[in-house]
N, C-alpha and C positions, 0 to 999 in steps of 0.2 A: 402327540408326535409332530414336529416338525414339520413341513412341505419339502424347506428345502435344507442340504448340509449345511455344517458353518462354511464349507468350503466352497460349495456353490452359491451360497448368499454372497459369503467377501467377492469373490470373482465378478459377479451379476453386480455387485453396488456398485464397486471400484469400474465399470465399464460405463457403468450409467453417470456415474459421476461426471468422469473427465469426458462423456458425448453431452452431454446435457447442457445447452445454453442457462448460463446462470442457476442452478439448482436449489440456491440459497432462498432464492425466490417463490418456489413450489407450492401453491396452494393447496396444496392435498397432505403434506409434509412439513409439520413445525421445523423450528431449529430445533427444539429438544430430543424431538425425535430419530434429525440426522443424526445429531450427536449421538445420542444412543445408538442407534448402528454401528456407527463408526467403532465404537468403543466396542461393540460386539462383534467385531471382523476377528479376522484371521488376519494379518499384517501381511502376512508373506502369500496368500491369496488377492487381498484386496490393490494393492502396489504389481505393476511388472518386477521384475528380477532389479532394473537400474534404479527404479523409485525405491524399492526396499532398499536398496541399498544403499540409497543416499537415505533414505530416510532414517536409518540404521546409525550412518553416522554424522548426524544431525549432533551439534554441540547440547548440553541439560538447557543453559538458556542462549536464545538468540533473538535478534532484532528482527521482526517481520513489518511488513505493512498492509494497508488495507485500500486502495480505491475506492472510495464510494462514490458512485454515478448522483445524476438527480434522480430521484424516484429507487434508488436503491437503499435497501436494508443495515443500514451504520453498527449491527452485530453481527453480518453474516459470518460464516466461518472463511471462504475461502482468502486468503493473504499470502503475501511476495516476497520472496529474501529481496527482489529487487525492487528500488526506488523507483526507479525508471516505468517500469514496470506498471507499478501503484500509481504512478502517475498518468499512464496512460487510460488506465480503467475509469480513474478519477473525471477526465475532462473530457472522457469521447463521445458523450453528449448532451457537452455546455453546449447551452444556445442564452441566448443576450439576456442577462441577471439571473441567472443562473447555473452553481458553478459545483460541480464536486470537490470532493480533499479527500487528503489522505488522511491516515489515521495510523501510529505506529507506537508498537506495542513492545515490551522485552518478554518473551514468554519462551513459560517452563517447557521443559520438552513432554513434561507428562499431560501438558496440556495441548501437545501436538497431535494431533488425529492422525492424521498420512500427509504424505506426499508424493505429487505428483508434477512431473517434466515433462510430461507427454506433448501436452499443448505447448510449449515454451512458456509458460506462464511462471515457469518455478513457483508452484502453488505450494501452503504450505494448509492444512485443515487444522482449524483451532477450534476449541471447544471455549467457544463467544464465552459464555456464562462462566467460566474461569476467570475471565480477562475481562469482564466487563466494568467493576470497578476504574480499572484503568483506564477503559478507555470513558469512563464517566468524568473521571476524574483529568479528563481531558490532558493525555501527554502528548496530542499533538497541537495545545493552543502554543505551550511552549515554542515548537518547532516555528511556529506562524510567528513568535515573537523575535524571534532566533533570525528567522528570513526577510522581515520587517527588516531590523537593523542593520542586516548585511546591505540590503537594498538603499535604503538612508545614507550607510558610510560609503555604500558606489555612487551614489549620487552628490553627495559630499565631497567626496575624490572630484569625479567631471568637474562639479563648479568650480572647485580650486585651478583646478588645471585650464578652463574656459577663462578666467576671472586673470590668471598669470600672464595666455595667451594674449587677451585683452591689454596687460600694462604691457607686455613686452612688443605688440607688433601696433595697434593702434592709438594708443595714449603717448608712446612716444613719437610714431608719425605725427601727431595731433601738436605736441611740443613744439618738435622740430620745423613744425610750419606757422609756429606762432601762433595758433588757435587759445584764445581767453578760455573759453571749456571744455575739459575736457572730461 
């Protein structure tokens, strides 16, 4: 028999989750074991009324992200609908060569666990080992490749425009003064 209900577990998980500094982390608690939890809850116990209910209508697949710090875990469960967000997780605590990323995934809804807005974090709980292929299969090198060349063709842009600025205001002063080089 039991200790506790399903409904006073879900309750009890879902409070300890969203107080818990990084939970993913947990030495006492695998990932597989969250997971299992997770998938053992009560939905409508483990969520307040608002997170059930977003989490309720949660599209089958969506974009999430992931933050990984330095010294953090690159399958944790918890990820971001927001970029922004996963960004912040990712880099708040770079210190000099050494640097977090993001990680961004398209995942099924049946592989969503919960979620939670409590914290502002628009968390979303994924069950890593679903999703892991992918992110082995690294679909955020893409993204790096993708932000490379944005960065290239801005910087390609400036030089044009420095390089234009340069013929039109001093190569022609430089002319019109008679200077042999210009």
């Amino acid at each position: 028999q039991p200790y506790l209900t399903k409904q006073t577990f879900s309750e009890l998980f879902g409070d300890i989750w969203v107080t818990s500094e990084n939970p993913n982390d947990d030495v006492n608690v695998s990932l597989r074991e969250l997971v299992n939890w997770f998938r053992n809850t009560d939905k409508k116990f483990l969520m307040d009324e608002k997170d059930y209910a977003t989490w309720e209508a949660l599209p089958e697949t969506m974009e999430l992200y992931r933050g990984v710090g330095i010294s953090r875990k690159q399958y944790g469960l918890s990820w971001t609908t927001n970029l922004e967000k996963a960004e912040w997780f990712a880099h708040r605590f770079d210190r000099e060569g050494q640097y977090g990323y993001v990680q961004k995934a398209i995942v099924s809804k049946k592989d969503m666990l919960a979620c939670f807005q409590s914290r502002e974090e628009e968390e979303v709980v994924v069950d890593t080992f679903k999703i892991k292929k992918m992110i082995e299969n690294d679909a955020y090198c893409n993204d790096v490749l993708i932000q490379s060349a944005a960065v290239g063709a801005a910087i390609n842009a400036f030089n044009r425009e420095l390089l234009s600025n340069h013929i039109h205001s001093c190569v022609v002063r430089d002319i019109r003064e008679g200077k042999d080089e210009v």
